[in-house]
MARKEVO-736210 format. One record per residue (C-alpha): residue number from 1; residue in three letters; x, y, z. Coordinates in nm, 2 decimals. Layout:
BEGIN
NODE   nr  rest       u       v       w
NODE  NUM   ALA       X       Y       Z
...
***
This chain:
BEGIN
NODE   nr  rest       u       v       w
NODE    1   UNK   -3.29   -0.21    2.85
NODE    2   UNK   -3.07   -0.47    2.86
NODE    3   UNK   -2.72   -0.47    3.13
NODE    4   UNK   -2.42   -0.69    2.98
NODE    5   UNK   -2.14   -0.78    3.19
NODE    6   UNK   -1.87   -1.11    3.00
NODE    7   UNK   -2.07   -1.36    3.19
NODE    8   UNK   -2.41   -1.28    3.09
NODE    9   UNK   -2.69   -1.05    3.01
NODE   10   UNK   -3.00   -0.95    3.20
NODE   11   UNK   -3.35   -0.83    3.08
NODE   12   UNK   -3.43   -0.50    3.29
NODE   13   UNK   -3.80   -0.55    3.18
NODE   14   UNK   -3.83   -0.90    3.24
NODE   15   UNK   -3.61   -1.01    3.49
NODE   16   UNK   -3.45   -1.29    3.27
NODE   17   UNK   -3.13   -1.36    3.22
NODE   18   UNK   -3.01   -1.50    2.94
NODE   19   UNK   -2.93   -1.84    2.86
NODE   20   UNK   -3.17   -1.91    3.19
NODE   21   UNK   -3.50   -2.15    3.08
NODE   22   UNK   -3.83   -1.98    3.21
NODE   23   UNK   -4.11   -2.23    3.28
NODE   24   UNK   -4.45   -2.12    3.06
NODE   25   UNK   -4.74   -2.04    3.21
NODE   26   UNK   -4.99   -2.34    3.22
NODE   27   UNK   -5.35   -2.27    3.18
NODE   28   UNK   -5.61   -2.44    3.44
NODE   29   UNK   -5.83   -2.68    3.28
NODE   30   UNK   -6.25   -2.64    3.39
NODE   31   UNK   -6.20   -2.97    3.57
NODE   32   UNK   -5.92   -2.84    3.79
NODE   33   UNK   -6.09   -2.48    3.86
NODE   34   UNK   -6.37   -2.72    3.99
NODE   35   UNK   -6.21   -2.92    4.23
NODE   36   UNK   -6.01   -2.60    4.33
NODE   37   UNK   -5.68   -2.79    4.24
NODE   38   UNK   -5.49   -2.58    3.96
NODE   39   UNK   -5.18   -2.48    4.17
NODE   40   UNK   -4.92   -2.40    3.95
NODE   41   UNK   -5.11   -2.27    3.72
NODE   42   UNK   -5.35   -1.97    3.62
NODE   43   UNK   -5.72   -1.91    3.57
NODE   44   UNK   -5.79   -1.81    3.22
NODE   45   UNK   -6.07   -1.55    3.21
NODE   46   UNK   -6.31   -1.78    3.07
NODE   47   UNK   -6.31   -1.99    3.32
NODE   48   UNK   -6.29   -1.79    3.64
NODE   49   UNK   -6.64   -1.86    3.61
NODE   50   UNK   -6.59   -2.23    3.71
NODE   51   UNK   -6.49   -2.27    4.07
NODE   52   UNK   -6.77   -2.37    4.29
NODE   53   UNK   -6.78   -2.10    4.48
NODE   54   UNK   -6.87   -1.82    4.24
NODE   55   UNK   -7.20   -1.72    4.13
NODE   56   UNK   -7.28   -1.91    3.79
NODE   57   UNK   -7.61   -1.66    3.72
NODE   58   UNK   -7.70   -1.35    3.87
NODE   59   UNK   -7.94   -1.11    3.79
NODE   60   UNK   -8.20   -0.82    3.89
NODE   61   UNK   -8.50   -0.72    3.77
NODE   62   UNK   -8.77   -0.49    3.81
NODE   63   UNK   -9.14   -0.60    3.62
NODE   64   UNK   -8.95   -0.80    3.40
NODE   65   UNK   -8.72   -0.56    3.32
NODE   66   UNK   -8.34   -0.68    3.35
NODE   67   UNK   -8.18   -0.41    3.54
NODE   68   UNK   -7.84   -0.60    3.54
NODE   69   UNK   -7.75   -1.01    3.48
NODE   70   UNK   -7.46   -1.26    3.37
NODE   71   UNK   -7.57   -1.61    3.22
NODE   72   UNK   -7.94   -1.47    3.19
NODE   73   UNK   -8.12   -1.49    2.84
NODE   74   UNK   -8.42   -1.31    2.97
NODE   75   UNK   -8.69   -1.27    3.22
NODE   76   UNK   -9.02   -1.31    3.17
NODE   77   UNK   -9.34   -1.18    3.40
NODE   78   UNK   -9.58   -1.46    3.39
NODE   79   UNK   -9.86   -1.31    3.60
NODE   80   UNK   -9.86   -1.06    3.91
NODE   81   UNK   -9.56   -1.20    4.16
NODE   82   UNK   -9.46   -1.51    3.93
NODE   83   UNK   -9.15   -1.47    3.68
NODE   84   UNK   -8.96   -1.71    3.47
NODE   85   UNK   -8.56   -1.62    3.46
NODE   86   UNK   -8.46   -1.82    3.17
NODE   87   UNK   -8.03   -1.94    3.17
NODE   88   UNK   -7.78   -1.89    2.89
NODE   89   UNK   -7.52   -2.11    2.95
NODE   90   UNK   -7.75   -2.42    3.17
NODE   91   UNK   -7.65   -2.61    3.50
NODE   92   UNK   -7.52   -2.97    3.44
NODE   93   UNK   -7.86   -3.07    3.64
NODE   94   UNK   -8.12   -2.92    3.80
NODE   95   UNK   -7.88   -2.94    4.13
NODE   96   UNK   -7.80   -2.59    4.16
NODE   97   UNK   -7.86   -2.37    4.46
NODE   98   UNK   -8.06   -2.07    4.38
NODE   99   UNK   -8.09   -1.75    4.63
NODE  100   UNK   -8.40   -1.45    4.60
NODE  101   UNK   -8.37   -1.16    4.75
NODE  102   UNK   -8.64   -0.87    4.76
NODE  103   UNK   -8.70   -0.51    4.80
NODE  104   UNK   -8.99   -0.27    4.85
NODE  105   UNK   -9.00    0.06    4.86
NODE  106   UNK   -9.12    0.22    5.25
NODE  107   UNK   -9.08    0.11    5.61
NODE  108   UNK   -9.12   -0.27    5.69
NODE  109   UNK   -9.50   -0.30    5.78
NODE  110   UNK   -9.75   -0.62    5.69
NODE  111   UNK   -9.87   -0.42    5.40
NODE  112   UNK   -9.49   -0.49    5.25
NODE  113   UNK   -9.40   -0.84    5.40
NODE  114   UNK   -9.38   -1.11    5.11
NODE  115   UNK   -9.17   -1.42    5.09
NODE  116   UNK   -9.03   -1.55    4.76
NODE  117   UNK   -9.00   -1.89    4.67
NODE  118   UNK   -8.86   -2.10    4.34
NODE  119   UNK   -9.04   -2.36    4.15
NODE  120   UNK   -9.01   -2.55    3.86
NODE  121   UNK   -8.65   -2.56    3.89
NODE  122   UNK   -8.43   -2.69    3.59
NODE  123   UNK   -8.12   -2.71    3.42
NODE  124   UNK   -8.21   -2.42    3.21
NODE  125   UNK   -8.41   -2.18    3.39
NODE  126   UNK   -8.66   -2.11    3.69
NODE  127   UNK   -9.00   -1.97    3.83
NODE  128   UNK   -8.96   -1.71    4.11
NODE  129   UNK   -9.26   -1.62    4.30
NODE  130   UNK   -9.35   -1.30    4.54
NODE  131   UNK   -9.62   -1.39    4.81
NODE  132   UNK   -9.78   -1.19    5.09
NODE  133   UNK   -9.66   -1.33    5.42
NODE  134   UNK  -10.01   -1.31    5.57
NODE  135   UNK  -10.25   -1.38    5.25
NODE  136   UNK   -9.99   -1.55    5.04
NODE  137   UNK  -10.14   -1.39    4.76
NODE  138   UNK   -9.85   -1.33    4.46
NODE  139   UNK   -9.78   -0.96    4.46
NODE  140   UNK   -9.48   -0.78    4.27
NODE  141   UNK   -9.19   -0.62    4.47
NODE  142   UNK   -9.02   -0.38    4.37
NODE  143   UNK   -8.71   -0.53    4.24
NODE  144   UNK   -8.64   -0.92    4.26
NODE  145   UNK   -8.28   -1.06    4.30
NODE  146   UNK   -8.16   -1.41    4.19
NODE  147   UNK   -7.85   -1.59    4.23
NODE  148   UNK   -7.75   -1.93    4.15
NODE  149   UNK   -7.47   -2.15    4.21
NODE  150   UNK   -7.36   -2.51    4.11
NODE  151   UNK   -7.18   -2.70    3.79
NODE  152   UNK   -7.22   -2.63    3.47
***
């Protein structure tokens, strides 16, 4: 709907008046999501992934079994308690920060107190492995959690 008057005309949907210049919208580049520095501008929905503070992988699984990811080609149970989680889209190095969480099913007792651990850490994917707190023996939960964050 548009409202005329003799000096000009105004855009009910858009707010703009005629004759005015509207600045365009400016897309943030990856470097600028990065350093957290794209003011003035917008995040794109590929690359709200960039800024360092948002998860870069993510997923869960149970025996193997993706339950639910992003960035995650696949997950692969190497023996009892010792997974590989294998990355899509890689780190730019193998200086990422990754984060397990566990669960088990019952009451917390010693019969269900493990402790994981990642090895073997690269770019491209890692090694997450469950061990008994007391006998450190690999054992499988019953789902495993990953997160990882850093540059890619």
């Amino acid at each position: 709907m548009r409202i005329s008057n003799p000096t000009r005309t105004h855009d009910q949907l858009t707010g703009v008046v005629a004759g005015q210049h509207q600045a365009e919208a400016v897309a943030a580049t990856q470097a600028a999501m990065e350093a957290e520095t794209a003011q003035q501008t917008f995040a794109r929905p590929d690359r709200v992934r960039f800024p360092p503070g948002v998860a870069k992988v993510w997923v869960s699984w149970l025996n193997a079994v993706v339950r639910a990811s992003y960035n995650v080609t696949s997950v692969t149970d190497t023996a009892t308690g010792d997974w590989t989680v294998n990355i899509t889209d890689a780190f730019s190095s193998v200086q990422w920060c990754s984060i397990v969480g566990l669960e088990f099913n019952g009451a917390p007792s010693a019969t269900n107190a493990a402790v994981a651990r990642v090895r073997n850490k690269d770019a491209s994917s890692c090694r997450v492995q469950v061990g008994d707190v007391t006998d450190h023996a690999l054992r499988d939960p019953n789902e495993v959690f990953l997160a990882g964050f850093g540059d890619q």
